[in-house]
Each structure stands twice: as structure tokens, then as C-alpha cells.
N, C-alpha and C positions, 0 to 999 in steps of 0.2 A: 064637418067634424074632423079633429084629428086624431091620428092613432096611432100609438108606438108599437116598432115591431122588433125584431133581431135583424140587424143588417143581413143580406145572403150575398157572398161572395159573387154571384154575377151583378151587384150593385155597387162594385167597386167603382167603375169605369164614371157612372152617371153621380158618384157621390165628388170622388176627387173634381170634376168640372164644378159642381155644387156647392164646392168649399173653395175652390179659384172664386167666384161668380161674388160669394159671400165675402171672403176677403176682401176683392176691388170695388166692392161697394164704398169703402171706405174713401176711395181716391187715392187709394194707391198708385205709384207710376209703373211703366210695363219693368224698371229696371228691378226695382222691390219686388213686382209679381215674381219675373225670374229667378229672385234668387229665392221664393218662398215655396215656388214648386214641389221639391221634395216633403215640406213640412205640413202641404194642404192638397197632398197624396194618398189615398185609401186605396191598398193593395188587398185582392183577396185573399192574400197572405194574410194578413193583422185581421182580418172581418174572423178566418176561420179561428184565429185565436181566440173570439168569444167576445164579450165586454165592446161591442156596435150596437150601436141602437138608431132605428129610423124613424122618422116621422111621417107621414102619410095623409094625401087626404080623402075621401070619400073615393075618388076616381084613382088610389093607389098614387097618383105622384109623389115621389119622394119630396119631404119638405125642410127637411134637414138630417143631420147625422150628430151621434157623438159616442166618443168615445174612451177608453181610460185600461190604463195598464198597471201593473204591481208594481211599486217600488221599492216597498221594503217587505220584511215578513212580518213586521211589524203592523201591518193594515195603513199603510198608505197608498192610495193608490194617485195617478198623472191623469190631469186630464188631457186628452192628446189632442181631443176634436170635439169642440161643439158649435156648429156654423149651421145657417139658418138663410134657406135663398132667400134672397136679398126682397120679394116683393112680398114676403112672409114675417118679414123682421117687423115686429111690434105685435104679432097679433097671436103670442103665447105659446107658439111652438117650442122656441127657447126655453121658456118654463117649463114646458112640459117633460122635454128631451130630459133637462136638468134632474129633476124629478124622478123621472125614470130611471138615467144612470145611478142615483144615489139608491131606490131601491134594489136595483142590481146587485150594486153594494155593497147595501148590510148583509143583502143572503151569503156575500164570502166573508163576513164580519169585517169589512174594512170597517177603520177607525177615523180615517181621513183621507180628503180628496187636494190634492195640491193642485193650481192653478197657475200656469204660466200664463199672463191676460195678455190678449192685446190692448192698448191701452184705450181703445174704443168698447172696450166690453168690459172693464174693470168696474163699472156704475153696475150693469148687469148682473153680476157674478157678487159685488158687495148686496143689492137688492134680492139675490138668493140666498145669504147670508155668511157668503166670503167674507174675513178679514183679513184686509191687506197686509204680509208680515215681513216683506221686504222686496225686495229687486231680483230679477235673475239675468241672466246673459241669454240673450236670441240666439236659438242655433243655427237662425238663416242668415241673419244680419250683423255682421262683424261690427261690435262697436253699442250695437242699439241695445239698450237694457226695458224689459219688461215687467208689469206691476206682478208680484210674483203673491198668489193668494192663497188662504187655505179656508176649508170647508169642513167641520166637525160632522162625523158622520154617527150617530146615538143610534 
């Protein structure tokens, strides 16, 4: 069974390897890994900020993380991180994390969740009921543009 929890800052260390891991599933090459480093980073700094959520299984292994920060005062909130170890992807963790971070949420009355996709998870995040509403610029990747999504939060 899986369980959502609050990230704890001594889970920094084993989330950032877990969001590398999730990443290069895709085939990415080690020169992209490098430069995505900082961006699939969980520092116990941002965990104690609040707004981390973990996934877990029966035996406590972490099975993914995610995460999301304010943008406006307006109740928009970033999703910053939602990555899923790689031999866990398809079997609803994603969904759930997803799930989880939205009730998060509403309890600060956000209004919306903005999505920079990778573009291997854009099918993902439209099947949780993202509309894709334009492009954004990579902050890792000079040049690469992003499916840029957004998520109605009621």
C-alpha cells in the first residue's frame, strides 16, 4: 500500500538521488543530467518551507516526492517536483502524490497549480486534468522550451 506523508528534511539527500534516478529514466544523456542538477535538488531548506510531500511504501521506502511553491498572492501556486522512482512509474503513486499536493492546496485556498512539464509527463499531468496553455523556457536548459500547464484548483 502507499502512503503520503510530509517530506522531513533528513529526506532531502535520498529524495534529490530519487528525482536524478526518475529523470534519467527517460534517456536522458549524462550532459542534460548535469545541467538539471540543481533543478532535481531537494534541499532541507525548501522541505522545511512546507508544501513536500512523500510517498511511501508499506516498508516506509520513499517512492516519490512532490512539491509546489507560491507564486502569486493571487493563489497560484509552481509545481516544483513531482517525480516518481522510476520502477514505481505506472503503478499510481504519481496519482496519488498529485492528489495529495492539490489537497494541500485548497487548505491555503490556492486557485491554481502551474505546471512546467517535462515533456515526457505532459500526457500525465493533462490525464490529471492539466490544460496545456503554452510554452515556457527551461531553467536548466538554455534553448529547450517546456509544455507549460495549468491545473484549476476548486
Amino acid at each position: 500500500m502507499i502512503s503520503i506523508r510530509a517530506a522531513r528534511p533528513e529526506d532531502a539527500d535520498t529524495l534529490s538521488a530519487l528525482c536524478h534516478r526518475s529523470k534519467a529514466h527517460w534517456g536522458y544523456d549524462a550532459e542534460f543530467m548535469r545541467a538539471s542538477k540543481a533543478a532535481l535538488t531537494i534541499t532541507a531548506d525548501r522541505i522545511a518551507q512546507g508544501r513536500a510531500l512523500v510517498a511511501v511504501d508499506d516498508d516506509g521506502k520513499l517512492l516519490g516526492v512532490a512539491t509546489a511553491t507560491p507564486l502569486t498572492a493571487q493563489g497560484d501556486f509552481d509545481l516544483g517536483h513531482l517525480f516518481v522512482e522510476p520502477d514505481a512509474i505506472g503503478t499510481g503513486v504519481g496519482e496519488k502524490l498529485f492528489a495529495a499536493i492539490v489537497v494541500l492546496l485548497k487548505r491555503e485556498r490556492a486557485r491554481r497549480l502551474v505546471i512546467e512539464a517535462d515533456p515526457n509527463a505532459r500526457a500525465f499531468y493533462e490525464r490529471m486534468g492539466a490544460v496545456h496553455v503554452g510554452e515556457a523556457p527551461s531553467d536548466s536548459i538554455p534553448g529547450r522550451m517546456l509544455p507549460l500547464l495549468a491545473f484549476a484548483i476548486s
